[in-house]
TORMI-555444 format. One line per field, with one value per atom (N, C-alpha, C, O, CB): atom name; x, y, z. Coordinates in steps of 0.05 Angstrom, whole numbers, plus 5000, padded with zeros to 4 digits. Glycine has a CB too. Layout:
N
name	[CA,...] .
c1	[X,...] .
c2	[Y,...] .
c3	[Z,...] .
//
This chain:
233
name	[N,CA,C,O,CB,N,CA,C,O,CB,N,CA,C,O,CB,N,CA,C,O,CB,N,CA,C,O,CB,N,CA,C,O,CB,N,CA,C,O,CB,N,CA,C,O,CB,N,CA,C,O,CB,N,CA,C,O,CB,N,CA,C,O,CB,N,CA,C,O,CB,N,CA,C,O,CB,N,CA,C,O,CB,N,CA,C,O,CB,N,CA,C,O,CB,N,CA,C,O,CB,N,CA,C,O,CB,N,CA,C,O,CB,N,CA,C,O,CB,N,CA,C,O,CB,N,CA,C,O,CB,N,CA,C,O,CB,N,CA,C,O,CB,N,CA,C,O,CB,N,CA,C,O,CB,N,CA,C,O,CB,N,CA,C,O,CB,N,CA,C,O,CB,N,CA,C,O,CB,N,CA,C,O,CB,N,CA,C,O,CB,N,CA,C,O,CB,N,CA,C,O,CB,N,CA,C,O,CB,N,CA,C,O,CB,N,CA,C,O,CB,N,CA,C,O,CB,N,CA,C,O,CB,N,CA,C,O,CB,N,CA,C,O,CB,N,CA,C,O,CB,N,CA,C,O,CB,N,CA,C,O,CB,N,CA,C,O,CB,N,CA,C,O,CB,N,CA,C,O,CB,N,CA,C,O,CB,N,CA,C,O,CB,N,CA,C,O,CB,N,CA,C,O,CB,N,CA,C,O,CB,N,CA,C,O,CB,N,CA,C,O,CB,N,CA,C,O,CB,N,CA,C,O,CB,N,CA,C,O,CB,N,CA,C,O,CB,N,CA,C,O,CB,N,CA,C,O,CB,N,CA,C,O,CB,N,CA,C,O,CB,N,CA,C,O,CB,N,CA,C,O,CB,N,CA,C,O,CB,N,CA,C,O,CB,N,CA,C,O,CB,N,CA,C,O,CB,N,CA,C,O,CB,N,CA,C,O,CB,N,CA,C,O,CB,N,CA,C,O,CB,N,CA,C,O,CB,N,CA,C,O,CB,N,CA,C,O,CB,N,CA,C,O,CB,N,CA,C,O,CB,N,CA,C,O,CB,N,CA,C,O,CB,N,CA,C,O,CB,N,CA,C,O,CB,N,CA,C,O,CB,N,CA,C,O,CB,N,CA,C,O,CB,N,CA,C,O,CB,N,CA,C,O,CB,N,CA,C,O,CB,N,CA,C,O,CB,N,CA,C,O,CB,N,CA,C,O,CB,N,CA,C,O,CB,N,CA,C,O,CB,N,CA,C,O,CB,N,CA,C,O,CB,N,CA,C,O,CB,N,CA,C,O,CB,N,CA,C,O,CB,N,CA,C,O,CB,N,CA,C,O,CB,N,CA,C,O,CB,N,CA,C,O,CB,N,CA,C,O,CB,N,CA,C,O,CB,N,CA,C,O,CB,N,CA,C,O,CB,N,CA,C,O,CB,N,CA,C,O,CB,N,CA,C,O,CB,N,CA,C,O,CB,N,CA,C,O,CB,N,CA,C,O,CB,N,CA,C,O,CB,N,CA,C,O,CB,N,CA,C,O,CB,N,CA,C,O,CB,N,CA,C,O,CB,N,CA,C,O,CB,N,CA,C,O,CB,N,CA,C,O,CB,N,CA,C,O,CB,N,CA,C,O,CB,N,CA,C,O,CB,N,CA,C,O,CB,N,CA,C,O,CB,N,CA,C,O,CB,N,CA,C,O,CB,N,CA,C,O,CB,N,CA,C,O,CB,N,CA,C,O,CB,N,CA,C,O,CB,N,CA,C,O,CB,N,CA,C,O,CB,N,CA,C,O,CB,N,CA,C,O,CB,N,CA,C,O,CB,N,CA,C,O,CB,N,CA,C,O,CB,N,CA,C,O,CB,N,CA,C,O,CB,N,CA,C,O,CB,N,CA,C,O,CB,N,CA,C,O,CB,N,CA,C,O,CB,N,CA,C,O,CB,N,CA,C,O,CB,N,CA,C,O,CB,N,CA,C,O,CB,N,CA,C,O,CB,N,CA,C,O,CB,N,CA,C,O,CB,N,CA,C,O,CB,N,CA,C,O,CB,N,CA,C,O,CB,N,CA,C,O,CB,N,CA,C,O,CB,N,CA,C,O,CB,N,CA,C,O,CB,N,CA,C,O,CB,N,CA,C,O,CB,N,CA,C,O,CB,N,CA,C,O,CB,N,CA,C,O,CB,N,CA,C,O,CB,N,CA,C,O,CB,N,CA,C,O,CB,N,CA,C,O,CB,N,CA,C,O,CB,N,CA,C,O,CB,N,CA,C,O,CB,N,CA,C,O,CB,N,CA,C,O,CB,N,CA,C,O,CB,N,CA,C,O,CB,N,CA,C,O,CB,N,CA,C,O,CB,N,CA,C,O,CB,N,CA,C,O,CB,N,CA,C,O,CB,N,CA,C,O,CB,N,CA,C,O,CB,N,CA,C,O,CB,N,CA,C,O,CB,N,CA,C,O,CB,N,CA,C,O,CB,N,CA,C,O,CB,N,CA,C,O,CB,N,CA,C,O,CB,N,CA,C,O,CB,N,CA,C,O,CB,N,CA,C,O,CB,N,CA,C,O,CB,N,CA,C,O,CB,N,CA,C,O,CB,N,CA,C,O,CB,N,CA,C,O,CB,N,CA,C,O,CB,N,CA,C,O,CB,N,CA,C,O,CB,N,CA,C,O,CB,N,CA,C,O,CB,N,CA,C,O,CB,N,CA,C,O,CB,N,CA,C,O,CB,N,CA,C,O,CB,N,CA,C,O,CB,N,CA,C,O,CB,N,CA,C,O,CB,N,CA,C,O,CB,N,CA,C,O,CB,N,CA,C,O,CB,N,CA,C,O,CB,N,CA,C,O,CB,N,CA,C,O,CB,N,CA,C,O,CB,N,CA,C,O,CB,N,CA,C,O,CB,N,CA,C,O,CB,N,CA,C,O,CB,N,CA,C,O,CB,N,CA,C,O,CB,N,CA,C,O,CB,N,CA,C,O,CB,N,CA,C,O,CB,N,CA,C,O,CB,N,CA,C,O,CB,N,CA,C,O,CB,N,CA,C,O,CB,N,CA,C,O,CB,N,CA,C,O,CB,N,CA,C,O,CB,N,CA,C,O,CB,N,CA,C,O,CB,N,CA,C,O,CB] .
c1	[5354,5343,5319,5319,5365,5301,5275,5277,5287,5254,5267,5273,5262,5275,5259,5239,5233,5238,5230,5203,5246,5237,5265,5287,5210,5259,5281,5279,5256,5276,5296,5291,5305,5325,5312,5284,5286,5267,5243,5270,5287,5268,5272,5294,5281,5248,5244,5255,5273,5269,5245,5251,5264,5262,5241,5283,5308,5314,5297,5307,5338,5336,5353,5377,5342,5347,5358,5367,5355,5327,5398,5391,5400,5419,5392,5377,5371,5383,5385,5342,5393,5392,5374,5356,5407,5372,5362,5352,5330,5375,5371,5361,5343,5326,5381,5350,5329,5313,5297,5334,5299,5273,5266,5243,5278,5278,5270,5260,5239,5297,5269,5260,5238,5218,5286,5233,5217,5196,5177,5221,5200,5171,5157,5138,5177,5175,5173,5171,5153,5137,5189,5189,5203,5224,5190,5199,5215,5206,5186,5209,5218,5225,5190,5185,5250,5170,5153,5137,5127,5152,5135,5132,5143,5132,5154,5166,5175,5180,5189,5186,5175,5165,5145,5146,5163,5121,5096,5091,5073,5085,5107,5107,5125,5147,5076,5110,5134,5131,5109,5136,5153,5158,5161,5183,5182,5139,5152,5154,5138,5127,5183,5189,5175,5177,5227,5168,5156,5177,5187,5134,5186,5201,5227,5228,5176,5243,5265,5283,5297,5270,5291,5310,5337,5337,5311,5361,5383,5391,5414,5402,5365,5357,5368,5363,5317,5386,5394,5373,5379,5432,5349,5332,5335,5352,5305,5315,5317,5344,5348,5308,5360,5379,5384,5380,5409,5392,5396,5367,5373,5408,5343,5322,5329,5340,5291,5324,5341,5357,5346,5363,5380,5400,5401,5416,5422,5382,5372,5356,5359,5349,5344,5325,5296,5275,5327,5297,5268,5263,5277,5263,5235,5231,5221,5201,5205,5239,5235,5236,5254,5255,5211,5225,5217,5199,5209,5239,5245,5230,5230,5280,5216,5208,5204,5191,5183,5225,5227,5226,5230,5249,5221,5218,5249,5254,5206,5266,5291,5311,5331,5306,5303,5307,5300,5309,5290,5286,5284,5306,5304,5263,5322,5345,5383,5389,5337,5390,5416,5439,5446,5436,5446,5448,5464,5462,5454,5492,5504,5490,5501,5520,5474,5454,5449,5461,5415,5429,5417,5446,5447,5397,5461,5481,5498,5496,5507,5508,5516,5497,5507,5507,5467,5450,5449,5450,5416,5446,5454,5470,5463,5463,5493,5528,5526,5539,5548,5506,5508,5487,5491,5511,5458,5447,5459,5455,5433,5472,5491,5502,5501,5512,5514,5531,5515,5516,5547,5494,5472,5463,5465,5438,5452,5438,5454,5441,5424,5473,5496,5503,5495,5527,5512,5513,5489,5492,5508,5460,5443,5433,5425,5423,5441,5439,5461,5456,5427,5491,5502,5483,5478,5530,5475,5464,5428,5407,5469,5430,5394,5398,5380,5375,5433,5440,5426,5425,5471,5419,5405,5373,5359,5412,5363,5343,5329,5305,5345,5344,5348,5355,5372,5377,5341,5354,5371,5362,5333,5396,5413,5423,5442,5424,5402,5407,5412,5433,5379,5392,5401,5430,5442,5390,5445,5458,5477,5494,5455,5474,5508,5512,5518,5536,5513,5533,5527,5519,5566,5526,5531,5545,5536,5545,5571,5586,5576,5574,5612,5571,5562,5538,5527,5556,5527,5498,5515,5518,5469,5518,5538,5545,5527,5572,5568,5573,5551,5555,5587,5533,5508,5496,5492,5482,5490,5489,5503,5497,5500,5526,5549,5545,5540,5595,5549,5543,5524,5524,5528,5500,5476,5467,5450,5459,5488,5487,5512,5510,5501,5525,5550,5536,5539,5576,5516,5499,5481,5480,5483,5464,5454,5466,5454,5442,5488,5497,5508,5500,5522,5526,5523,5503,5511,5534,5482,5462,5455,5453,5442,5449,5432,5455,5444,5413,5485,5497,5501,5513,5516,5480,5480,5464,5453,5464,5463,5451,5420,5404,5469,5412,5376,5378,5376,5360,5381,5371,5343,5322,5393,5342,5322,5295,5280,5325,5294,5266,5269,5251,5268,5293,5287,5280,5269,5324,5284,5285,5268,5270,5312,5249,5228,5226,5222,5202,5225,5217,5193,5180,5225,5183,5151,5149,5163,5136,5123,5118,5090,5074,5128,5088,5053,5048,5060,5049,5026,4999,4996,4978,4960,5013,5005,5030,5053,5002,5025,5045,5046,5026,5032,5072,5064,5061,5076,5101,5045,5045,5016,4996,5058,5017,4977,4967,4977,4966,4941,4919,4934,4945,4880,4933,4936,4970,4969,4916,4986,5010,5022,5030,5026,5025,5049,5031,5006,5060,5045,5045,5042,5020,5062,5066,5076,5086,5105,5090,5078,5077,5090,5076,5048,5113,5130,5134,5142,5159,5123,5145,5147,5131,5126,5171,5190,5193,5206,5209,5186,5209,5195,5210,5248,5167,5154,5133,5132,5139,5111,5080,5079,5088,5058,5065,5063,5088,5079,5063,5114,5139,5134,5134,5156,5130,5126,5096,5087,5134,5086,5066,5058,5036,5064,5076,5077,5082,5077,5102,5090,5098,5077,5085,5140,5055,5039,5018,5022,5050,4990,4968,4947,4949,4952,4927,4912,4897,4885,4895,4898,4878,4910,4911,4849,4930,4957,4954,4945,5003,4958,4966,4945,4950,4977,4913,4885,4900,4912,4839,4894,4909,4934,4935,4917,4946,4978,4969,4974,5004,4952,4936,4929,4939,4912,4905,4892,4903,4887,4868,4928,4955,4957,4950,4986,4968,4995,4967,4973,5027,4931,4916,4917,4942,4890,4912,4906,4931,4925,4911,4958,4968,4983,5003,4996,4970,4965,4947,4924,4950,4956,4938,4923,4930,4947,4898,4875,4898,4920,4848,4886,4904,4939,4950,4907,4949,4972,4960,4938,4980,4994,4995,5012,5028,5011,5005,5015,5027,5014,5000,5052,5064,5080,5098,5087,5074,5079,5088,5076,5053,5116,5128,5149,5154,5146,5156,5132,5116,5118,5142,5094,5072,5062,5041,5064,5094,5102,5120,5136,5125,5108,5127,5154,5159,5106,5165,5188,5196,5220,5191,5179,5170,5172,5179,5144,5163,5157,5134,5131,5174,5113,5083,5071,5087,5075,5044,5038,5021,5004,5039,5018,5001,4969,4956,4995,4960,4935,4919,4903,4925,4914,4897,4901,4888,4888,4919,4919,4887,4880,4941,4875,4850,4825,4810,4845,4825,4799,4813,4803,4793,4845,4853,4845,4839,4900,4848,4845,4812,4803,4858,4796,4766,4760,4741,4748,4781,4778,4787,4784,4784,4803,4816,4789,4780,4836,4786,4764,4742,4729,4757,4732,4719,4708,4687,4723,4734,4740,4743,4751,4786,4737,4741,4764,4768,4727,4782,4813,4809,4793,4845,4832,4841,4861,4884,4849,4860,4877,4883,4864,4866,4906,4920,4940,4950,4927,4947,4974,4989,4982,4968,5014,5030,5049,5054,5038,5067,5102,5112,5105,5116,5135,5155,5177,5176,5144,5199,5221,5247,5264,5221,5249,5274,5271,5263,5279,5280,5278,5304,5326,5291,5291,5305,5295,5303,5306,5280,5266,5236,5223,5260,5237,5225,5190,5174,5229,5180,5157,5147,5125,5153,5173,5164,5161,5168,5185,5143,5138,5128,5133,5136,5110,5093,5086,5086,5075,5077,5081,5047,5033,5103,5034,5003,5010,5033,4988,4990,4993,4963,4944,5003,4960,4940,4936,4954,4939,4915,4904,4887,4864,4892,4891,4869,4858,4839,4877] .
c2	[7248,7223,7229,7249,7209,7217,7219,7210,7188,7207,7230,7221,7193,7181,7241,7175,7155,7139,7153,7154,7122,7102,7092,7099,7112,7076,7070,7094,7103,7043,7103,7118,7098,7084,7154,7104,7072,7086,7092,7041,7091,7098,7070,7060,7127,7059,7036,7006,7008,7044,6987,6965,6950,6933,6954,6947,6940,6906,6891,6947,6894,6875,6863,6871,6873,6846,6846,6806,6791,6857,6801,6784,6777,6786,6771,6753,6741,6715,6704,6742,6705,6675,6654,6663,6670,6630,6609,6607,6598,6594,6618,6621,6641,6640,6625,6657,6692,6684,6685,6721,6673,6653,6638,6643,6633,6619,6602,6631,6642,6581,6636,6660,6678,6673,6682,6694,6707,6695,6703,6711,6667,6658,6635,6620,6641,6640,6609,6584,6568,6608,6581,6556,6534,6541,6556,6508,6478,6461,6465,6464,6444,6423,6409,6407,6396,6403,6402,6410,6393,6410,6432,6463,6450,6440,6498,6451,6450,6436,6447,6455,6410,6390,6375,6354,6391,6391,6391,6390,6381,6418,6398,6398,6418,6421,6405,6438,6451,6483,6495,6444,6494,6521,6546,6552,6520,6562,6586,6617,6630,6592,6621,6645,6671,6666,6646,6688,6716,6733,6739,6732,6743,6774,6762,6762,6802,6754,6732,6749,6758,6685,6758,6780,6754,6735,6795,6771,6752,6740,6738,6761,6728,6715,6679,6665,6722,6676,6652,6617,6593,6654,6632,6614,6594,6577,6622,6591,6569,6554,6529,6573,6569,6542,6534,6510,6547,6542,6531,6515,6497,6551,6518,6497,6473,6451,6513,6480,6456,6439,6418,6468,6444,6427,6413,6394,6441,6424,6410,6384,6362,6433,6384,6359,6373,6360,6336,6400,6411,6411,6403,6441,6423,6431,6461,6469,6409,6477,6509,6518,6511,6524,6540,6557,6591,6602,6547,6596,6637,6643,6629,6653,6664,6679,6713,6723,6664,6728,6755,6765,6751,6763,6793,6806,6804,6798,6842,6809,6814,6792,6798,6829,6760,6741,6741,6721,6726,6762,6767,6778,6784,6782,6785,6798,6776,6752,6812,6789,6770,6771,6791,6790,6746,6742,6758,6765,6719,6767,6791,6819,6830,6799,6827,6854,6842,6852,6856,6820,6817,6815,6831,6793,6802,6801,6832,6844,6771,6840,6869,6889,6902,6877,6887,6909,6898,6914,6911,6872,6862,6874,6898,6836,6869,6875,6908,6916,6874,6924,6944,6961,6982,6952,6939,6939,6937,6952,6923,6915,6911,6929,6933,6891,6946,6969,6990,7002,6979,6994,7024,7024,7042,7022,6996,6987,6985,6981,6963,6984,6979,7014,7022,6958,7026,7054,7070,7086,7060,7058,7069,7061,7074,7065,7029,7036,7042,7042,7015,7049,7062,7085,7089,7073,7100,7125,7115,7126,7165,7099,7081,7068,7060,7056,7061,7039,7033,7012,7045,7053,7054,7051,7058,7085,7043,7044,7015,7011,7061,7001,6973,6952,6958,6974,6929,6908,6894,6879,6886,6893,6877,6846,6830,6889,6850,6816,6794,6781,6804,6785,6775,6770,6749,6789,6799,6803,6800,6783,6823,6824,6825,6845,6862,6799,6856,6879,6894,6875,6869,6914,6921,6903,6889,6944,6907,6892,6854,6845,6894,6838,6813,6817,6796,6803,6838,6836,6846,6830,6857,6856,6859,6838,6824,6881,6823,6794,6767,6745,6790,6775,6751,6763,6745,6750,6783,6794,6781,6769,6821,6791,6777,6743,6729,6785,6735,6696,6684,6663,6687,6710,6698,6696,6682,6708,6721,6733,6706,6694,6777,6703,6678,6658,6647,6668,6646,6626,6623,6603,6630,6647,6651,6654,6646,6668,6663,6662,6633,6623,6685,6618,6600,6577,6555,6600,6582,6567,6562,6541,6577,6603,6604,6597,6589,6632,6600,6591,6557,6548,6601,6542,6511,6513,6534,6486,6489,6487,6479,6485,6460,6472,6468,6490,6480,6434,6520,6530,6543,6539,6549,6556,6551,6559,6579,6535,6531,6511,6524,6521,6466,6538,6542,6575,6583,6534,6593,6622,6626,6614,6635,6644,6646,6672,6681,6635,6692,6719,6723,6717,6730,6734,6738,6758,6760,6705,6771,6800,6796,6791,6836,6798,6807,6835,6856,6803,6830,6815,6789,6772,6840,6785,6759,6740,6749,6768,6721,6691,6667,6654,6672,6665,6647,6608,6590,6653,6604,6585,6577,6592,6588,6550,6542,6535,6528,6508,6541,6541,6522,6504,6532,6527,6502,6495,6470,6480,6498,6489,6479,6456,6510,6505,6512,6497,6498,6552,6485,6491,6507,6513,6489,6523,6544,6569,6565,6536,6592,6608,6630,6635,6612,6642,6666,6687,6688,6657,6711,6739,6752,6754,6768,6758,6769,6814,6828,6751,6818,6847,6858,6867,6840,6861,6863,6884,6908,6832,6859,6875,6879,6862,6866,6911,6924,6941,6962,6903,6943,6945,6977,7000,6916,6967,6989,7003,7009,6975,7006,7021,7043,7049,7025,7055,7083,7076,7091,7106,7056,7057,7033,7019,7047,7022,7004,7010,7011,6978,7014,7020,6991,6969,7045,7001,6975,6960,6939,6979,6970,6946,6931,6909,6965,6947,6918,6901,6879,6929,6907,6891,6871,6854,6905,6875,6856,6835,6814,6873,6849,6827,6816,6794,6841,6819,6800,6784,6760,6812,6790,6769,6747,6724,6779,6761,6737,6725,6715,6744,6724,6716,6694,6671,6741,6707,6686,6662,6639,6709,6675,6647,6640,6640,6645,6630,6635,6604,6580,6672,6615,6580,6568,6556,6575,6573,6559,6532,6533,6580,6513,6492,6494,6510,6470,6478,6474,6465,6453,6440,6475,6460,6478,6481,6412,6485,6514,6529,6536,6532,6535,6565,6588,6580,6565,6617,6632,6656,6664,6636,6662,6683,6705,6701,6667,6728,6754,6769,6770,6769,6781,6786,6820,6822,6754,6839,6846,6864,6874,6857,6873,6876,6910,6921,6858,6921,6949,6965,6956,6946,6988,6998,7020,7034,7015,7018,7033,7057,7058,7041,7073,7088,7072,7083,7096,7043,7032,7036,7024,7042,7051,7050,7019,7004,7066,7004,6994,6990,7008,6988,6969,6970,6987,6981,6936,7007,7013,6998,6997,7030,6973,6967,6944,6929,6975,6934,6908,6897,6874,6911,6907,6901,6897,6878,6921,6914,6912,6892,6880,6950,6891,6863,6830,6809,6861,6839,6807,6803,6780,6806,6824,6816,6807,6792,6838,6819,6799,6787,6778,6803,6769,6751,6724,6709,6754,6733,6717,6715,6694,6727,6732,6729,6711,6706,6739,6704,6683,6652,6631,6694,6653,6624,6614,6590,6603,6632,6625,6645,6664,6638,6632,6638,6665,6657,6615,6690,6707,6719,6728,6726,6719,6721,6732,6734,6694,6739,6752,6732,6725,6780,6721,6710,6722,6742,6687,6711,6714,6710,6693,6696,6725,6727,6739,6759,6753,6714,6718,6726,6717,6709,6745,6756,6788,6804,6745,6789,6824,6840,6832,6824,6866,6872,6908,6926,6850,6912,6930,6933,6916,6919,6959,6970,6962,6974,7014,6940,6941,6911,6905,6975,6899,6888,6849,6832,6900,6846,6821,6801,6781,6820,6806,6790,6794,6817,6786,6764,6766,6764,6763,6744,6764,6759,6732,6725,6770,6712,6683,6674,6672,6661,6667,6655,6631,6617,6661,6621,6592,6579,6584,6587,6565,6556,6530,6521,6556] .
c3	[2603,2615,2632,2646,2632,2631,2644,2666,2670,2633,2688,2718,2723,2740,2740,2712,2725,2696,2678,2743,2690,2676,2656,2662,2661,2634,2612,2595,2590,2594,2586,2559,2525,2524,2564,2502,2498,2469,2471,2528,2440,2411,2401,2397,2385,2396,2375,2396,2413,2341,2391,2406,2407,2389,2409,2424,2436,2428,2436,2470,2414,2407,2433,2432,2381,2454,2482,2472,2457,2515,2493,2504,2528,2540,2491,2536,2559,2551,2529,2569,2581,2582,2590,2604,2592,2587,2602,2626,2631,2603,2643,2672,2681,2698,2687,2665,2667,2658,2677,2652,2635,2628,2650,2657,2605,2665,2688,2700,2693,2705,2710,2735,2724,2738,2744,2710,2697,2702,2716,2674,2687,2673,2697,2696,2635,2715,2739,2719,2722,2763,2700,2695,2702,2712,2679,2700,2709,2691,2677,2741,2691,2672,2662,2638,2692,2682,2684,2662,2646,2700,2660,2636,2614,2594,2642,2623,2597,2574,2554,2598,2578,2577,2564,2551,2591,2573,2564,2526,2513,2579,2520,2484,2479,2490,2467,2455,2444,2449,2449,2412,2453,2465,2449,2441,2479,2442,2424,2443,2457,2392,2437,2453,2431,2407,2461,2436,2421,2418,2440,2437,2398,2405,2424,2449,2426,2408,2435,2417,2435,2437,2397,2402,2390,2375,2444,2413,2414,2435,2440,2407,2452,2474,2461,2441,2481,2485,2474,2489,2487,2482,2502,2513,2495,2501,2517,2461,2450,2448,2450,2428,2444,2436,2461,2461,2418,2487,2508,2520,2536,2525,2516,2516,2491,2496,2510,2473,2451,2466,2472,2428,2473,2478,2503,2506,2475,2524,2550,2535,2547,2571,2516,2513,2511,2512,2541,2508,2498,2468,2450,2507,2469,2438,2441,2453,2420,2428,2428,2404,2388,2443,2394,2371,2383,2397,2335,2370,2369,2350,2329,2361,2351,2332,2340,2358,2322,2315,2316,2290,2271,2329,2287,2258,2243,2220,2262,2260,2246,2236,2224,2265,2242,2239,2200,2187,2263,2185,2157,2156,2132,2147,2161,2163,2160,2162,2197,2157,2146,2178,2191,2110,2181,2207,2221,2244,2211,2195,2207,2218,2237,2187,2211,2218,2252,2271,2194,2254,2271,2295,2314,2265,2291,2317,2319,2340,2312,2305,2299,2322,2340,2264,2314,2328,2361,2380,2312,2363,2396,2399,2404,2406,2399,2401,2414,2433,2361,2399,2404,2425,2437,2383,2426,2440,2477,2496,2428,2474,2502,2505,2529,2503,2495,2502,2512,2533,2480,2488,2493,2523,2540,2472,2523,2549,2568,2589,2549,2572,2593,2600,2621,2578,2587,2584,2604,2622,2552,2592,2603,2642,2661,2582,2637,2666,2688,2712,2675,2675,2697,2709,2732,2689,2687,2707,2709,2701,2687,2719,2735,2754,2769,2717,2759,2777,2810,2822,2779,2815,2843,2838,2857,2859,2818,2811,2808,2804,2792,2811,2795,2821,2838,2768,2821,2847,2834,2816,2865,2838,2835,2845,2844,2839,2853,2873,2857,2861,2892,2836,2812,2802,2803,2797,2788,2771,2788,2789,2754,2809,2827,2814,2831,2823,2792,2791,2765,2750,2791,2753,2725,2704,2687,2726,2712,2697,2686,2663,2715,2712,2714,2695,2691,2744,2683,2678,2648,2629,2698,2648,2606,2607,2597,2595,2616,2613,2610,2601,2637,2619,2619,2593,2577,2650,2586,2557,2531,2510,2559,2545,2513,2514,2494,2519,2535,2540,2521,2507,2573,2526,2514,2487,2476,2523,2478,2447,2438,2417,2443,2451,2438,2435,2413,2457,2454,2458,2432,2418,2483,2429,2402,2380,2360,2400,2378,2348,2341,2320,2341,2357,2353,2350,2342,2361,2355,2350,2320,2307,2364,2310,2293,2269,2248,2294,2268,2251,2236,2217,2260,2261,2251,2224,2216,2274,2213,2183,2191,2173,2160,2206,2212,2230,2252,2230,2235,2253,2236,2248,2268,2213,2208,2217,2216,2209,2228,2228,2262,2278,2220,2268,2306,2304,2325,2334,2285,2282,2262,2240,2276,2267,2245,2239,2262,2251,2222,2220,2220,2201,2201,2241,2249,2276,2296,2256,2268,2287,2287,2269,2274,2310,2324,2319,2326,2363,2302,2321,2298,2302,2325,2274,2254,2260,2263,2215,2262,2269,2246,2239,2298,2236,2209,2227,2218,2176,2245,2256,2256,2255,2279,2257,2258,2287,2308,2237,2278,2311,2320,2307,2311,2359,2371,2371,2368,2354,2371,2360,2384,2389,2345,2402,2422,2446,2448,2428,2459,2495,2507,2517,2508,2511,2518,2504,2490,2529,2505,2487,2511,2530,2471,2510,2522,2502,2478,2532,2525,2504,2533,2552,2469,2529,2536,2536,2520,2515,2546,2541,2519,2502,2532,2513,2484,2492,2497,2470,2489,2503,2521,2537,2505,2535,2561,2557,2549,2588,2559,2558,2540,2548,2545,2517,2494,2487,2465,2467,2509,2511,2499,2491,2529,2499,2480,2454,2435,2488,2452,2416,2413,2394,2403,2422,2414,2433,2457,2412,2418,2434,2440,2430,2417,2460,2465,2444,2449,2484,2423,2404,2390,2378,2370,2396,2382,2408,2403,2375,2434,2450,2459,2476,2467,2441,2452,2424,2427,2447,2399,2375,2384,2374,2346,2392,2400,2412,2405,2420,2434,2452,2441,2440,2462,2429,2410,2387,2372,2400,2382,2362,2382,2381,2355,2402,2414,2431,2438,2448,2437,2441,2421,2421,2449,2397,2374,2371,2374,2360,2365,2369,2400,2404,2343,2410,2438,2436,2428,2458,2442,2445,2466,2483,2445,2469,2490,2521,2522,2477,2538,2564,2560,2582,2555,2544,2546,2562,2569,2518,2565,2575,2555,2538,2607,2558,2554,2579,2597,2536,2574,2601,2590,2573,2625,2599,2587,2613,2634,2570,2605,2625,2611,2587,2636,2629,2652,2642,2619,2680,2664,2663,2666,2669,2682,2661,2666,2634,2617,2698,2638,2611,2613,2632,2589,2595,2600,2619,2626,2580,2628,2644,2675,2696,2633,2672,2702,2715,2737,2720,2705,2701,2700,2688,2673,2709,2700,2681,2681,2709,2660,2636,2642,2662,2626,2625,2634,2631,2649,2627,2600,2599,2601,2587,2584,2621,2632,2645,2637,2656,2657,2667,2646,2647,2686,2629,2599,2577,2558,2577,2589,2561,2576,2566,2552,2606,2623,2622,2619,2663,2623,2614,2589,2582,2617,2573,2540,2541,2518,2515,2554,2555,2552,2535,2582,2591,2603,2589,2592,2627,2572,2555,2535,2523,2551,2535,2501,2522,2511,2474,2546,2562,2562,2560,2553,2565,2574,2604,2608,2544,2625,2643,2644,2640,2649,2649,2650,2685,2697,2629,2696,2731,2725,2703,2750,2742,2752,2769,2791,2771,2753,2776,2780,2766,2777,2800,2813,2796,2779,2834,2794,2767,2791,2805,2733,2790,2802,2803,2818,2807,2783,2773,2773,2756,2743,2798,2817,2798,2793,2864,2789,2776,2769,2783,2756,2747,2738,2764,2776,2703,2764,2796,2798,2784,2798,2817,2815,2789,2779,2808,2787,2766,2766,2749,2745,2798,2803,2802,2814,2812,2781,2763,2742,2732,2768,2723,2700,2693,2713,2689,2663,2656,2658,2654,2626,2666,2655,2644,2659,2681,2615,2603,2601,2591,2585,2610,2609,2590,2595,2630,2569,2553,2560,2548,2527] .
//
């Protein structure tokens, strides 16, 4: 185990809930609201369907979603464990204020993975799960509102260099509508380093006449990890 950071081969199919999205991404109803929601790399993040069923419009999109639904819940299933495993020995490393506990934090895991499988087992889910990987999106210009990823870019730094993470960029502007936002969270990689080329990607950002900042991201957790990118078109 590496004295500072996650240790972590190939990318982790995680899930999160609803509320951990609220907090992360500082979102409210407001947001959300605004039109339609595509989460990035959402894994077995049960955000969409629990946005769905509030009265939103959300879609997921992940690579493994090409995949037959047994695989995809199977590799969660085991993801929760790996990851649970790994942070007993990080536990002092980590703010718990959030979770409360190890345990409380596997349990919000499995909730979320139940949350999702039941979703994706309805007969239109579909049209809510898409198989798709950045830096290409099978979606057209302009689409989204709101455009989230999660636990992706920055994160996997070592296994993805700065010209994937300028193209993801310009993917996820790319179907953003005029007046969206996009929020990428967090802003640190497995290690707990922050992104290097966070600063030469926010000048390309600004570049292209979108808004690129750093906000508050309120879900204390992973060390150092208090804000999220937020893109403005």
């Amino acid at each position: 185990m590496a004295a500072r950071g996650y240790e972590q081969v190939g990318v982790a199919m995680t899930c999160r809930g609803y509320d951990e999205y609220l907090r992360m991404f500082d979102l409210n109803e407001k947001v959300l609201s605004d039109g339609e929601v595509l989460d990035v790399a959402a894994g077995g993040s049960s955000f969409t369907a629990e946005a769905n069923a509030r009265g939103f419009s959300a879609i997921a999109a992940d690579p493994r979603y090409n995949l037959e639904l047994a695989q995809w819940i199977m590799e969660a299933e085991r993801e929760i464990e790996t990851s649970t495993a790994k942070l007993v020995k990080l536990a002092d490393s980590f703010d718990w204020s959030y979770y409360g506990s190890i345990d409380r934090h596997r349990d919000g895991r499995k909730e979320s993975l139940a949350r999702f499988e039941a979703d994706v087992m309805k007969g239109d889910a579909g049209d809510r799960y898409i198989g798709a990987s950045l830096p290409e999106l099978p979606f057209e210009d302009n689409r989204f509102s709101l455009v989230l990823c999660s636990h992706f870019l920055f994160l996997y730094a070592d296994q993805f260099g700065y010209d994937f993470h300028k193209e993801s960029v310009n993917e996820l502007m790319r179907v953003c509508r005029p007046g969206g936002q996009i929020r990428i969270y967090p802003l640190l990689s497995l290690s707990w380093e922050p992104y290097s080329g966070l600063a030469a990607l926010m000048e390309h950002i600004e570049g292209t006449g979108a808004r690129a900042e750093l906000r508050s991201s309120h879900l204390p957790f992973i060390p150092g990890s208090g804000y999220m990118l937020g893109i403005s078109l």
